[in-house]
C-alpha positions in Angstrom: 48.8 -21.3 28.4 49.4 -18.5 30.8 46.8 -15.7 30.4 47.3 -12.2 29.2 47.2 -9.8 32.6 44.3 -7.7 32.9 44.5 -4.1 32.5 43.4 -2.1 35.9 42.7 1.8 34.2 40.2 2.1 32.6 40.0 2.1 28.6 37.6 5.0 26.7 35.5 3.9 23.6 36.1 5.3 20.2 32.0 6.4 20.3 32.6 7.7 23.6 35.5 10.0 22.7 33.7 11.3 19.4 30.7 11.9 21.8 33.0 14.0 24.3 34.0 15.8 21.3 30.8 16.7 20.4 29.8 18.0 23.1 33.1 20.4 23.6 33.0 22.0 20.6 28.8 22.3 20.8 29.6 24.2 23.9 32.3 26.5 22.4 30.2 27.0 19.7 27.1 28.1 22.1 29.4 30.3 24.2 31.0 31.7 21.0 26.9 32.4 19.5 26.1 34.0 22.9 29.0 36.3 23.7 27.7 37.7 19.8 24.5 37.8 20.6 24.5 40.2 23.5 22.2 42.9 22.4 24.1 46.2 22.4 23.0 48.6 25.3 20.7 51.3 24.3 22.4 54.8 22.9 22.9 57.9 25.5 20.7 59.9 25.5 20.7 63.4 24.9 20.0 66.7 26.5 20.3 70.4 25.7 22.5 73.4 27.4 21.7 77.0 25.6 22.5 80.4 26.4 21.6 82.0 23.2 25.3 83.7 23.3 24.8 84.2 19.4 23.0 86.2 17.0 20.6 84.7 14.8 18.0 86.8 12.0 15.2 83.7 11.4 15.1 81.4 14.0 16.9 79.9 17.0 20.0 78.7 14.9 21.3 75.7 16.7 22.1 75.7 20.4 25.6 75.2 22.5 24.8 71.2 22.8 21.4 69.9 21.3 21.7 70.4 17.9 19.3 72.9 15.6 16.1 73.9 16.9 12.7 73.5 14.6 10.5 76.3 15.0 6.4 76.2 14.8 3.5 78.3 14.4 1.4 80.8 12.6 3.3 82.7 9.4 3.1 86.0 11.4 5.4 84.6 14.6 9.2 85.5 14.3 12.1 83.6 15.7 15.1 85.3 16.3 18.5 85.6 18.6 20.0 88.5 20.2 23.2 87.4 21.5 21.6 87.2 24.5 18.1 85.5 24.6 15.9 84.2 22.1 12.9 85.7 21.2 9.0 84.9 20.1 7.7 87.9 18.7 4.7 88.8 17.3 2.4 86.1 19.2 -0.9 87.0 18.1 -4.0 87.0 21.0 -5.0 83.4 21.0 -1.9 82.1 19.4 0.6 79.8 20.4 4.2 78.7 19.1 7.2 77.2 20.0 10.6 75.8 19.3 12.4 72.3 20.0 15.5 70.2 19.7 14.4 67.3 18.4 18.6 65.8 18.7 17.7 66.4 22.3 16.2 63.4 23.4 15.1 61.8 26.7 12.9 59.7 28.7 13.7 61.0 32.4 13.8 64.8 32.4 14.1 67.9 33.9 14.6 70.7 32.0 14.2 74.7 32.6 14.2 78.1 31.0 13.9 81.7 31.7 11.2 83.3 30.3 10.2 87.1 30.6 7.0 89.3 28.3 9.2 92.0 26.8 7.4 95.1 26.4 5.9 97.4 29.2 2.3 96.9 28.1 0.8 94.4 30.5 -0.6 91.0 28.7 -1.2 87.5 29.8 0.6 84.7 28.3 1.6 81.1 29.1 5.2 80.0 28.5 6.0 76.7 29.1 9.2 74.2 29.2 7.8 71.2 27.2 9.5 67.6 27.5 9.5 64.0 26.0 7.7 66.0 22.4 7.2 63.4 20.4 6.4 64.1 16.4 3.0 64.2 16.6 3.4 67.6 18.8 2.4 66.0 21.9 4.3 66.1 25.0 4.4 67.2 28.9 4.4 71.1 29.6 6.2 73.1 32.6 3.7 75.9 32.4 4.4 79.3 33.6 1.1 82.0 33.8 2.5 85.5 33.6 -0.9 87.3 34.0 -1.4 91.4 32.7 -2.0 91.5 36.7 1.4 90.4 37.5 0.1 87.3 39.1 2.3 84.1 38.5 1.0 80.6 38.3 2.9 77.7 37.9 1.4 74.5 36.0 1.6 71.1 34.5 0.0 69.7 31.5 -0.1 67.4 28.7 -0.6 68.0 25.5 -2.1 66.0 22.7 -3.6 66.0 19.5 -4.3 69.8 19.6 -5.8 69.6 23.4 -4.1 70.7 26.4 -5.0 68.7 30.0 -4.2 70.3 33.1 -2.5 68.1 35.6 -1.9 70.4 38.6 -0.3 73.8 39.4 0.2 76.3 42.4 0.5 79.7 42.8 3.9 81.2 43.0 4.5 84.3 45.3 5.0 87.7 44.7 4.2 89.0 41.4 6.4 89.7 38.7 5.8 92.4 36.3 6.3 93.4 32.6 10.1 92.5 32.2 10.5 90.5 34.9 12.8 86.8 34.3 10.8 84.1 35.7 12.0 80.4 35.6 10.3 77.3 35.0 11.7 73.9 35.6 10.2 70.3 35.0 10.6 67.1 35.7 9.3 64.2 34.3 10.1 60.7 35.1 9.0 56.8 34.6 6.3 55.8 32.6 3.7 54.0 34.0 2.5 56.3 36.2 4.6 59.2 34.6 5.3 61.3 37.6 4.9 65.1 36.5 6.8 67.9 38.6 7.3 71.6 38.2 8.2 74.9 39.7 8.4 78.3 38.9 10.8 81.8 40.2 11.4 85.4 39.7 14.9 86.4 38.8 16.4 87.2 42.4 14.8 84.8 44.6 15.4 81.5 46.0 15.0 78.7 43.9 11.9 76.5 45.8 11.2 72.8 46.1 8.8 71.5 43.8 5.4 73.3 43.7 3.1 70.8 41.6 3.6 67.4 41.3 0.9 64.4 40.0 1.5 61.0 38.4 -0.2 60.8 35.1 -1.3 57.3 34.7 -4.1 58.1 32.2 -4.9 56.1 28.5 -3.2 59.2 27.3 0.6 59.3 29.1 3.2 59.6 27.1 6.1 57.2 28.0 8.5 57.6 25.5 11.4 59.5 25.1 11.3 63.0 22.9 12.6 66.1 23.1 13.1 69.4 25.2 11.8 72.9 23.7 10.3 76.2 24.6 6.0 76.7 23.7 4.4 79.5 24.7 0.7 80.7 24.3 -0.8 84.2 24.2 -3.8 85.3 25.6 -7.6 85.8 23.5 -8.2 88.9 25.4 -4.7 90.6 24.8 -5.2 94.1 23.1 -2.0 92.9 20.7 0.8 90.9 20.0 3.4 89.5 22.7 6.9 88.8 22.3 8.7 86.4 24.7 12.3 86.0 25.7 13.9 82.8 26.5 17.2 82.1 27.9 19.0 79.5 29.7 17.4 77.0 28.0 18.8 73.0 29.4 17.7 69.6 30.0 19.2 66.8 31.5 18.7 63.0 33.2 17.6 63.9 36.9 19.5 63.3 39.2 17.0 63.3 42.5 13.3 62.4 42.9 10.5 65.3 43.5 10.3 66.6 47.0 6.7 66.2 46.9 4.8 63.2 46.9 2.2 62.3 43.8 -1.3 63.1 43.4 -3.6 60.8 41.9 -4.1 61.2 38.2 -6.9 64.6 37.9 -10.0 63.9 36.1 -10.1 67.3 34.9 -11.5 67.5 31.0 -8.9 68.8 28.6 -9.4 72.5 27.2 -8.9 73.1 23.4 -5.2 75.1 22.9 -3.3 75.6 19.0 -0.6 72.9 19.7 
């Protein structure tokens, strides 16, 4: 009997199909599970733009993009707007307070304001720019020194849990007295080293390069994000009571690197300030 001819292509297996079947839909099913499991990127972050174009009787109201400030420090110390600049008044000798956005938050920073003693009796105080506050009240400090001499000193520092460490500062020139608009800008950036940068202008000069600049790599950095406010500090030997405007209050992601390259962390010790 003749035989059957033998087929040349070749023939697939019932367990070989189911197994190819398998396989395909475990793959869809993978690439299905990991196009849904793609974390979501992080949220924008915020910063701050206020010029204090608005009158407010108790505090700083809420600013042109940042949200509501939250005001601090001792019961005597007034907050107020006057449609053109926010004030501190009534800063006590050897008090401190401030204001902040907490909606305003971010990791990278710089941020400025315009500060200036009101009054024509000559006192020292210490305005400052503070960045990445966190809850606890810590956070880095663009420190301004407006001295009863007229002397102006630029500084940076961080504060934390009630104790203010100097990282570096310059002296600005010229002198700048009772009255006089002086700006102070910071920048902070990374966060391990956190690289610490500031500068500080009257009203009517050149804006400079930056004046101070260290990298914080202490125990003690702070390297997460927080928010962007205004802290100033009046001096114990003052014969009475400071008020400070602000104005032109903003912070925002950086969008260049300090000029100046970083110092090693200082070993300063920290000096007790209110917080």
């Amino acid at each position: 009997m003749p035989t059957s001819p033998t087929s040349t292509s070749a023939s697939v297996s019932p367990l070989r199909r189911a197994s190819a079947l398998i396989a395909g839909a475990t793959a869809a099913l993978a690439l299905g599970l990991g196009a849904s499991l793609v974390p979501a990127g992080p949220a924008a972050a915020a910063g701050a733009a206020d010029t204090f174009s608005r009158q407010v009787a108790t505090g700083w109201g809420s600013a042109g993009s940042g949200g509501a400030y939250a005001s601090y420090g001792p019961a005597a110390t007034a907050f107020s707007v006057d449609g053109s600049r926010a004030r501190i008044t009534r800063l006590a000798a050897g008090s401190s307070a401030g204001a902040h956005l907490p909606g305003a938050s971010l990791l990278d920073t710089t941020a400025s304001a315009s500060v200036a003693l009101v009054g024509s009796t000559a006192l020292s105080v210490y305005p400052a720019v503070e960045v990445r506050r966190q809850a606890d009240g810590s956070s880095y400090r663009g420190k301004v020194e407006l001295s009863r001499t007229g002397k102006v000193r630029v500084s940076t520092s961080r504060a934390d849990g009630g104790r203010e460490t100097t990282l570096g500062g310059a002296d600005v020139a010229g002198t700048a007295a009772p009255g006089t608009a002086v700006t102070v800008r910071i920048q902070v950036t990374g966060t391990s080293p956190v690289t610490v940068s500031a500068k500080a202008w009257r009203a009517g000069t050149t804006e400079p390069g930056w004046q101070t600049t260290v990298a914080d790599g202490s125990g003690s950095r702070i390297a997460a994000a927080g928010s962007t406010g205004v802290w100033a500090y009046a001096s114990g030997s003052n014969s009475g009571a400071a008020t400070l405007a602000v104005d032109d209050l903003s912070s925002a992601a950086p969008s260049t690197a300090p000029a100046t390259s970083p110092t090693p962390t200082p070993t300063s010790t920290a000096a007790p300030t209110p917080s």
